[in-house]
N, C-alpha and C positions, 0 to 999 in steps of 0.2 A: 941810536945814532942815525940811521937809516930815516926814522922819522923828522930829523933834525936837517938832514941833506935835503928832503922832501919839501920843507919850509922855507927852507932858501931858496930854492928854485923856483917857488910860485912866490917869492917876496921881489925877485929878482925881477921873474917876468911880469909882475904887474908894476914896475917902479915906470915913472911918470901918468899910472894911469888918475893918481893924485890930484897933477896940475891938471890936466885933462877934466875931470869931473868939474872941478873951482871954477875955471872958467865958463866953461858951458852954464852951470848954476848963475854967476855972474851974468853971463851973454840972456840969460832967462829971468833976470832980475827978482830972481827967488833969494831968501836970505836961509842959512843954515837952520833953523827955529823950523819954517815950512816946509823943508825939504823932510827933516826929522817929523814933521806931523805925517808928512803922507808915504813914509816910507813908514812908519810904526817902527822910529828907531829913538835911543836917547840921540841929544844934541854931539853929546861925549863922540857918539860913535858916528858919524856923520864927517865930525871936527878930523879925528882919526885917520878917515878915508881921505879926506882931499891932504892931510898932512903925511901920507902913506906910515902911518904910525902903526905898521901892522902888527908887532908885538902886543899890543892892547888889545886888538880886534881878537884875541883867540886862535884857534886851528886856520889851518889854510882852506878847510873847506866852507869855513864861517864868512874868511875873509874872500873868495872868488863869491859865494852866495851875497852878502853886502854891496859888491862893486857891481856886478850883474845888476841888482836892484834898482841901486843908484843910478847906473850909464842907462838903463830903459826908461826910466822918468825922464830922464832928460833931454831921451831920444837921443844915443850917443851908437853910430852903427857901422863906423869904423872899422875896416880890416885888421890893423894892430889891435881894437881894442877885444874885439872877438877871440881875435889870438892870443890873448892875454888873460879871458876869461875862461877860455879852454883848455887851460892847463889840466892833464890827467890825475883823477884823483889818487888821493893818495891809498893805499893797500891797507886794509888791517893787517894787524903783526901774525904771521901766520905759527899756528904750532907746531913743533914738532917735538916729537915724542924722545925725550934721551934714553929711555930704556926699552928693551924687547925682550919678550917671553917668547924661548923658543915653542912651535906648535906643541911638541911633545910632551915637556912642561906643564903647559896649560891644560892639556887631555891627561894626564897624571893630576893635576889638581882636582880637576872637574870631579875624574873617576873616586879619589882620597872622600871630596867631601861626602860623596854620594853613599860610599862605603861608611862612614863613621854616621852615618844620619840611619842607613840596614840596621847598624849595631845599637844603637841606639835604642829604636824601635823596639827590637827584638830581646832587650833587656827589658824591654817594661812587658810585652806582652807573652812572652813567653810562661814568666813568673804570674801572671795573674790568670793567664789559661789555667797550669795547672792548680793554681788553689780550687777554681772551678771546678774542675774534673773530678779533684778527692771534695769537697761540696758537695754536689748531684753524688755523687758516688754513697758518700754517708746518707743521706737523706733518702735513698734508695737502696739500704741494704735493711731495715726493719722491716720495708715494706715483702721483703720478699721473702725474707724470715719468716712472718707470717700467714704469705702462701703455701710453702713451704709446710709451715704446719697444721693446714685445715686437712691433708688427706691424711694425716696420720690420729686425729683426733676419734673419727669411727671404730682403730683398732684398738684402744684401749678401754680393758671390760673395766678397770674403775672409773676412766672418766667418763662413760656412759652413765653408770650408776648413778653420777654424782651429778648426772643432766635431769637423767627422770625423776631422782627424789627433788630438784629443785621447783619441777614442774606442781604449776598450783592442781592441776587436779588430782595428783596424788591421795589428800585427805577425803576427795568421795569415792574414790576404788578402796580404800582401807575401809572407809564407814560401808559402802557396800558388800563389801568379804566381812565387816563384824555382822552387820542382817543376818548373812546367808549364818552364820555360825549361831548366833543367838537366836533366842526366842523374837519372833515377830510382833508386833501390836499395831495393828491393823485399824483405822477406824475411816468410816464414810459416814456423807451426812446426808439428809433427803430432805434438809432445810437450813435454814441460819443457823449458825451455833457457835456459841462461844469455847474458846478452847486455849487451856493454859499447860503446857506441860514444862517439869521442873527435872535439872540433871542432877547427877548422882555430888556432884559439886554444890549443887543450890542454886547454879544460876540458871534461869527460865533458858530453853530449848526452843520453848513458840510461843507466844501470847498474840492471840489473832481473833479474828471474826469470820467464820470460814462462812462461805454461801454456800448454797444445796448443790450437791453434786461433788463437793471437796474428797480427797482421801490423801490421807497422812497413815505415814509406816516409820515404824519406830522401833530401836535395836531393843530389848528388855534392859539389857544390860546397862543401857545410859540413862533409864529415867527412873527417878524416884519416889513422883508422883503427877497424878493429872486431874484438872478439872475439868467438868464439862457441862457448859451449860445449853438448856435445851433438849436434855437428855434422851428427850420422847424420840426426836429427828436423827439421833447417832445407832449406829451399828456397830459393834466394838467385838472383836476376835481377837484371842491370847493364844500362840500355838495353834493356829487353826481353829480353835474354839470359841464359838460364840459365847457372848457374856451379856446378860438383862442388864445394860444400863441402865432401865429405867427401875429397875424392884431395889436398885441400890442410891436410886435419885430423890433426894429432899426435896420441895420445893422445887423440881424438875432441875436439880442442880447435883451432879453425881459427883463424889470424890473418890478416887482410886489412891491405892499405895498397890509400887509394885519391889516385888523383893529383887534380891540379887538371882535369883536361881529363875527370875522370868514368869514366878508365880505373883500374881493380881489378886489385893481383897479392896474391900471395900474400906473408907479412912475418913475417922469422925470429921 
């Protein structure tokens, strides 16, 4: 309504500036067509102004902008007509607010949301901390279990046992401790010589090409027989005792058989 009082009053104060314009155009022998070319207006709106048709022309501020345009082309500089183009614009509609949030209210709000966004949070991370915790926790209780049990692994006399007989050189401290208990067979060479010895099973012990300067020792007990070839170049001791491998050598090729009891003959 306010904008509608607003419209009258600048309709009001610009009536007769209409005739006013007409004439002057006339007095200037301009026709409405040229007046409309040099103002960049339609005919319509030109026809409008001198017929103060200001309903058609739109807002009031369209309509003082149009007559201003018009009355300078035509060099129109009039005290009424100044005064009539000067009518105070019109106010946008101002707002005003129909409701109010008391301050307290609003800092209750503010605090609410702030609060439920903590809770929030602290449902998700709370639960996925702990899964974490008991995680590492698990993953790190083997490992200390088995610290745990390296200093007590020393005090037990069978799990000791069951370390050293695993160990690989076990089987030459036994073959060594049978030497020392059985008969010896002792042999060196002082040249190349071929040499086969065979176990108490059948299956070869050494089959080799020994070069001068070789020595081989052998339990009695595991071998069941040897050849030797080259015979002339071997030294051979049974028990500390020397043995002629060569008065027992064919063809400078000697066969031995040796018994269980560590005694040596000679073997077609």
């Amino acid at each position: 309504m306010t904008a509608n009082i607003a419209q009258d009053s600048t309709h009001a104060a610009l009536a007769g500036c209409g005739a006013r314009l007409r004439a002057a155009r006339e007095a200037a022998g301009l026709r409405i067509e040229e007046v409309a070319a040099r103002l960049h207006m339609p005919v319509q709106v030109v026809r409008s102004l001198e017929e103060e048709d200001w309903d058609r022309l739109g807002a009031p501020v369209f309509v003082r902008g149009q007559v201003r345009s018009y009355a300078r082309l035509l060099g129109l500089g009039t005290t009424a007509m100044m005064e009539a183009l000067n009518v105070a614009p019109v106010e946008p509609t101002r707002l005003v607010s129909r409701t109010h949030i008391p301050k307290v209210r609003w800092w209750a709000e503010q605090i609410g949301r702030r609060l439920v966004y903590i809770v929030l949070t602290l449902s998700l991370a709370v639960p996925a901390w702990v899964a974490t915790r008991q995680h590492m926790a698990a993953d790190s209780s083997p490992a200390v279990a088995a610290l745990d049990a390296v200093p007590a692994a020393p005090q037990s006399p069978a799990a000791a046992r069951t370390i050293v007989a695993s160990m690989a050189p076990l089987p030459a401290a036994s073959a060594s401790a049978t030497e020392r208990r059985d008969p010896d067979i002792l042999l060196r060479t002082n040249d190349k010589t071929w040499l086969e010895v065979i176990g108490r099973d059948g299956a070869p012990i050494e089959q080799a090409l020994l070069p001068a300067g070789s020595e081989r020792r052998y339990a009695a007990a595991q071998v069941a027989r040897m050849t030797i070839g080259n015979a002339s170049a071997v030294a051979l001791a049974v028990r500390g005792k020397a043995v002629d491998v060569a008065a027992h050598a064919r063809a400078n090729v000697a066969r031995f058989a040796v018994s269980s009891d560590g005694s040596i003959a000679a073997a077609e």
